[in-house]
Every structure is written in structure tokens, then in C-alpha cells.
C-alpha positions as CSV (number, residue, x, y, z in Angstrom):
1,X,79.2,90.5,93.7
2,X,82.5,89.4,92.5
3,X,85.0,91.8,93.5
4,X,89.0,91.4,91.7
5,X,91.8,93.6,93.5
6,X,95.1,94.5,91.6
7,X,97.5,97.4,91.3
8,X,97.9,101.0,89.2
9,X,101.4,102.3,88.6
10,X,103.5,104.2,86.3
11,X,104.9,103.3,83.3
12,X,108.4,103.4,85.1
13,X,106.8,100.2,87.7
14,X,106.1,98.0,85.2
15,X,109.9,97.5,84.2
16,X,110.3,96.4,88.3
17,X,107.9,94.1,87.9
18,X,108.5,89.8,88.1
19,X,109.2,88.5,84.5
20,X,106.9,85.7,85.4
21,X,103.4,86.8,86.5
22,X,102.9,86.2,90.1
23,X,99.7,84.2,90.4
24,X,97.9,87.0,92.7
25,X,98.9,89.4,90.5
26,X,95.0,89.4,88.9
27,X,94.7,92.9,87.1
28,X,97.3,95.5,86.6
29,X,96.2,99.6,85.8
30,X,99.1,101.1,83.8
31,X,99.5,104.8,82.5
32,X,99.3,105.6,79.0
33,X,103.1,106.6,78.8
34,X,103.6,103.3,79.3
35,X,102.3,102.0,75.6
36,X,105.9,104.4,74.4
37,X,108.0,101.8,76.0
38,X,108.4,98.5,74.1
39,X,109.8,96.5,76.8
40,X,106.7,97.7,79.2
41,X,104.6,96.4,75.9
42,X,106.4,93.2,75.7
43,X,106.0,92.4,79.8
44,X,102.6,93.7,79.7
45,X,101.6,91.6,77.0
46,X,103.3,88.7,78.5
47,X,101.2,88.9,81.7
48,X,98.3,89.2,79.7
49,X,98.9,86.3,78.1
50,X,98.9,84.7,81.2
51,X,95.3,85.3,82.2
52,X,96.1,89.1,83.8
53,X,93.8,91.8,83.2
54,X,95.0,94.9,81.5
55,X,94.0,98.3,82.0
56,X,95.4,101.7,80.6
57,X,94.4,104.8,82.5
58,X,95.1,108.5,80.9
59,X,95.8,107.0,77.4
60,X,95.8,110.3,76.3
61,X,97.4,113.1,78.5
62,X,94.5,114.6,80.7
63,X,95.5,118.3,80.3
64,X,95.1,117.5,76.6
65,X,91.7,115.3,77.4
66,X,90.1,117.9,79.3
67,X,89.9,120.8,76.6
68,X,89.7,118.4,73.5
69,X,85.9,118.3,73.5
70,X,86.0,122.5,72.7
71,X,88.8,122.9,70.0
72,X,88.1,123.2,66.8
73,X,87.0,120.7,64.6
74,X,90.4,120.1,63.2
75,X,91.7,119.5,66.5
76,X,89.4,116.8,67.7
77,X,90.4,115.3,64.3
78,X,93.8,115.2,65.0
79,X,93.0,114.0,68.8
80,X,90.6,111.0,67.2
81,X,93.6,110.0,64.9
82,X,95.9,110.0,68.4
83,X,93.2,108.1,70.1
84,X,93.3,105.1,67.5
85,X,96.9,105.1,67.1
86,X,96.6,104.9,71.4
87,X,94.3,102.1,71.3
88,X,95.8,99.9,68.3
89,X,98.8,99.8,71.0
90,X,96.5,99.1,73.8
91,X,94.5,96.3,72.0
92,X,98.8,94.3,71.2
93,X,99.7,94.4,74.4
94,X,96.6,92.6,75.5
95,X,94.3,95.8,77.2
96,X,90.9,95.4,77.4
97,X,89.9,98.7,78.9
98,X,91.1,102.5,78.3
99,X,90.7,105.4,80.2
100,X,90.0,109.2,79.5
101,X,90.4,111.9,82.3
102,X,87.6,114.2,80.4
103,X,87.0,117.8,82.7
104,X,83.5,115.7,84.0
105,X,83.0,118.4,86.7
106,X,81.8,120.6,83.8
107,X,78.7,118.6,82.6
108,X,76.7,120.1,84.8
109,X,77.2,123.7,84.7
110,X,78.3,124.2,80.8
111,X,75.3,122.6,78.5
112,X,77.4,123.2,75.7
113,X,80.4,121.6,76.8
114,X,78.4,118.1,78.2
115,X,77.2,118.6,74.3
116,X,80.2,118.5,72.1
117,X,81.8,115.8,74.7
118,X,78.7,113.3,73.6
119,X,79.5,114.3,69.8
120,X,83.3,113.3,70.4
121,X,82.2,110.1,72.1
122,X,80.2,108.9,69.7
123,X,83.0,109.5,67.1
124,X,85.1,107.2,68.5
125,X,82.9,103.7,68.9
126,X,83.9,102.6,65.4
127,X,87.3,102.8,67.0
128,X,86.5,100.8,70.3
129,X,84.7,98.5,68.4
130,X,87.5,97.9,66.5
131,X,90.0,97.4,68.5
132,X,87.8,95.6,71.0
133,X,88.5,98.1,73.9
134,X,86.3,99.4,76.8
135,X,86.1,103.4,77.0
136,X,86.3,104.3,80.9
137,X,85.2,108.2,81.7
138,X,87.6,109.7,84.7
139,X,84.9,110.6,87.8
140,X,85.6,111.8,91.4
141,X,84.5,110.1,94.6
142,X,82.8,111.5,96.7
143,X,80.9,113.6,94.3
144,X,81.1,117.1,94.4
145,X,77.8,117.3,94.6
146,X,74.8,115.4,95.4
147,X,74.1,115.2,91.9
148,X,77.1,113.4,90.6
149,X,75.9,109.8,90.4
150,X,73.1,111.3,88.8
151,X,75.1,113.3,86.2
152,X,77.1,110.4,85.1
153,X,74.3,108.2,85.1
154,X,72.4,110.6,82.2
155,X,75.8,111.3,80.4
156,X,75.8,107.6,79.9
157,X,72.3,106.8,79.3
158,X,72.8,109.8,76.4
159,X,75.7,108.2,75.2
160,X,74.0,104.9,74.4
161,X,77.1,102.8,73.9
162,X,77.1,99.5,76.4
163,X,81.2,99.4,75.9
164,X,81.0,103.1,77.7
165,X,81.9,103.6,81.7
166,X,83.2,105.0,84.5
167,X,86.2,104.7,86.4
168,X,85.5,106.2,90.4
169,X,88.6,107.4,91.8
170,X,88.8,107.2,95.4
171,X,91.2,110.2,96.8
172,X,91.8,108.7,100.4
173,X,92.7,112.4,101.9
174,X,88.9,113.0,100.7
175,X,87.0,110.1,102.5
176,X,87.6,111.2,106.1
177,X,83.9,112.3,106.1
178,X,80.8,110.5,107.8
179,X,79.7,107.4,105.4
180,X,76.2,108.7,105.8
181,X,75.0,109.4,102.3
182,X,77.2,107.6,100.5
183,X,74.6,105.2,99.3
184,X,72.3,107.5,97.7
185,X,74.9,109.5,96.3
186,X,76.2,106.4,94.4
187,X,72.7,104.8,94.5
188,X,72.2,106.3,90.7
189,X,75.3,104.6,89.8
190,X,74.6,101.0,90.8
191,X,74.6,99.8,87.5
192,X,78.1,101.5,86.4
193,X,79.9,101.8,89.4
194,X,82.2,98.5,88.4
195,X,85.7,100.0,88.1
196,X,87.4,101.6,91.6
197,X,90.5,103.6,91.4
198,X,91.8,103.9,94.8
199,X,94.8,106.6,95.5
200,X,97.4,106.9,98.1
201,X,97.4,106.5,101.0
202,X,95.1,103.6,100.7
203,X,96.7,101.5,103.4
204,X,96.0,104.0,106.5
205,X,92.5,104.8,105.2
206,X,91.5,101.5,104.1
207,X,88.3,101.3,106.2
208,X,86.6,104.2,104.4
209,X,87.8,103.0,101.1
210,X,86.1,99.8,101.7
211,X,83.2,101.4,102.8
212,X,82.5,103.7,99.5
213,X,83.4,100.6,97.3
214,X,80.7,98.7,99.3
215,X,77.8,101.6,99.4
216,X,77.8,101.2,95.7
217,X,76.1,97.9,96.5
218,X,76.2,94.7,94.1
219,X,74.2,95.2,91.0
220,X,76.7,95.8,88.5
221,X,76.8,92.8,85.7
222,X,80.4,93.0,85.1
223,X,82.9,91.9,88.0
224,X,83.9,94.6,90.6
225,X,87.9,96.0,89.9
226,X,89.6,97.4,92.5
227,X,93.1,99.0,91.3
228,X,95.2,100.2,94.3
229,X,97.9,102.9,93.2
230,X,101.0,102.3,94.8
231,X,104.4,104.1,94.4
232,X,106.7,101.2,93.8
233,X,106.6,97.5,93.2
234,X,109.2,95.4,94.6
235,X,110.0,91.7,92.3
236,X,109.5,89.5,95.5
237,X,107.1,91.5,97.2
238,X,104.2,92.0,94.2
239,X,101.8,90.1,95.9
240,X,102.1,91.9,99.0
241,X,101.4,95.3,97.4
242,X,97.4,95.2,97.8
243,X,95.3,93.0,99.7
244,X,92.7,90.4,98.4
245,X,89.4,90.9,97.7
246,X,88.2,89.2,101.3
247,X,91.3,90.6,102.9
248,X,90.2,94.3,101.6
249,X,86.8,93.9,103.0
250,X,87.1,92.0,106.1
251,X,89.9,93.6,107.5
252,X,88.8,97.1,107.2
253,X,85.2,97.0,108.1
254,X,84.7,99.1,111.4
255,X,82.4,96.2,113.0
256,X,80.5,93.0,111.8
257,X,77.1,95.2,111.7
258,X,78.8,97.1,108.7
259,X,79.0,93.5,106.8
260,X,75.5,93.1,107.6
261,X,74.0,96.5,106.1
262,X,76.9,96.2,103.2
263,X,75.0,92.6,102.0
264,X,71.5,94.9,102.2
265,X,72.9,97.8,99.9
């Protein structure tokens, strides 16, 4: 599977970054407080143009995300009308993808919640398909429960819109645990799990990182993105700031049997 590395930072990185696009530079992740800014916009857009892929995590504020889905109905109105104004900014400066930090932890236990969040989704394809954008749903790695993969994998399936993901957030302080079960935890996932988040400290932790990326196995259609958060971004050293695909894999692998069982997963 192809597998693209690249970089998320804040809104306040993207003014630190080269003017011209550093050829490495592959795929950028920026927060939504970036699309405020109009010189962010303008670089963004330039290094879009020239063949970088744009992201937007948190296009709307996830305190605000998380309890949209049980306000009144004149509240999700006025949060739909932010969402398109969001994404009309999003699709100038060249994003392809959005994300939304929705409170996913609560699908499972409140019915009623996982409910009205499918209503709101469906509300706003005609914007998406507008705008040409790809909806990405926040989610946790590992799962707090065994039943994760599985819950994300029905939310989806209910929500019957292909332009509809997940982004898996990797919290490195929270992958110090045994590998074993990874697989099957993500196994109900191996046609969604296409979009990696991995937050600090990456770089000391890498070899479990690698490892839950890999577990998720191969089968995805769309290319694999890994984003690597990191805390600043120096002008000569962008290409430095995350490793390559081959670099990412190789390098952090415990022992050349883990390559072996990662190509049967």
C-alpha cells in the first residue's frame, strides 16, 4: 500500500514555512485557525498549487464540534452555515480534506446522541459535494474499547456517504502497550483506516507508531497519509521534520520478522 508522510502544525507554523515548497514536503495538516489568516491562505494555496496535499483538521473548534449534534435545531443551523462558510475557505486555498473532532466516544453508550450526529452528517453532503471536500471524523487510537473499530465502521456504513472518513490519532504517551491485539482491534477498520494523525513525541516512540499504522494492514483504496505533529518548522530544515515513508517503516521496526508479519496483515 502506498503510504505518503507529511507534517500537522498550527496555524502560527505555516507563516515559518519555505516560500517555495520543498520538494519532500508531500502533504501538509493545518488547523482550522489557520483559514482566518490570509497570508497562511495565500502560502497554503501556493504549495498546493504545486502538487502539495492539503488538509485542515478542527475546521470548526472541537469544544463547539462536540456538543453541536444536541443543540437545538437553530443551533445546528447556524453551525451548518459556519461549516460552509469553513469549507468555501478550505476548497481556495486548495484543501481537499476537512476534519471534525465530533465527541465519538459517545456513540456507543448514548443511542440518541450516535442519532442526531448521523442527521447532522447527512445535512452537510450537499455542502462537501459542493465544495469538493472530504469529511474526516476525529477517532482515538488505541480504541477505548475493543469495540471501537467496530463502532466506526457501522457509524460509517449508516452514514452511506463514500466522501465520509476517519482520521486515527495516534497519542504516542498511549502506545507503550503490547502490539498484541492491535490487528483485530483495527481489523474492522481496514477499509477506512487511510488517514494517521500521529502526536508528539513521535520521534522517541516511533517503533510503536509504526507498528499501529502497519496492523491496520493494506486494503484501503485511497493512499495511506501519515501527518506527524510537530511543534515548530524551521525554513531550511522542513524536510528534516518527519521521516519518509520507507524511512518511517524501516527504521523503527523492532526486527526484520515484524516486516514479515506486517506484509501478511
Amino acid at each position: 500500500m502506498n503510504t505518503i508522510c507529511g507534517i500537522s502544525i498550527t496555524a502560527d507554523e505555516v507563516g515559518h514555512l519555505p516560500d517555495n515548497c520543498p520538494a519532500a514536503l508531500r502533504q501538509i495538516e493545518v488547523g482550522g485557525d489557520a483559514l482566518s489568516d490570509i497570508a497562511s491562505r495565500r502560502k497554503l494555496r501556493h504549495y498546493a498549487d504545486r502538487g502539495c496535499f492539503i488538509a485542515v483538521r478542527d475546521l470548526v473548534e472541537p469544544h463547539l464540534a462536540r456538543l453541536i449534534p444536541t443543540e437545538n435545531a437553530a443551533m445546528r443551523h447556524e453551525f451548518a452555515g459556519l461549516l460552509r462558510d469553513r469549507c468555501a475557505i478550505a476548497n481556495k486555498l486548495g484543501a481537499t480534506e476537512v476534519g471534525v473532532a465530533f465527541d465519538l466516544a459517545r456513540i456507543d453508550a448514548e443511542p440518541e446522541y450516535r442519532r442526531v450526529l448521523l442527521t447532522f452528517l447527512r445535512s452537510c453532503y450537499g455542502v462537501l459535494d459542493e465544495f469538493k471536500l472530504r469529511l474526516l471524523l476525529s477517532g482515538s487510537f488505541p480504541f477505548a474499547a475493543p469495540t471501537g473499530g467496530t463502532l466506526l465502521l457501522e457509524l460509517l456504513r449508516d452514514a452511506m456517504y463514500p466522501q465520509l472518513g476517519v482520521m486515527l490519532e495516534v497519542r504516542t504517551d498511549q502506545v507503550e502497550q503490547s502490539r498484541a491485539g492491535w490487528a483485530d482491534d483495527l481489523r474492522p477498520m481496514r477499509f477506512f483506516s487511510d488517514r494517521w494523525r500521529l502526536r508528539p513525541d513521535w520521534a522517541s516512540r516511533g517503533g510503536r507508531c509504526a507498528m499501529a499504522v502497519a496492523a491496520a494492514g493494506g486494503s484501503c483504496l485511497n493512499p495511506r497519509r501519515v501527518f506527524f505533529s510537530v511543534d515548530s518548522v524551521e525554513p531550511d530544515a522542513v524536510a528534516g521534520a518527519f521521516p519518509t515513508a520507507d524511512d518511517f517503516f524501516a527504521a523503527t521496526c523492532a526486527d526484520a520478522a515484524f516486516k514479515e508479519e506486517e506484509k501478511e496483515i
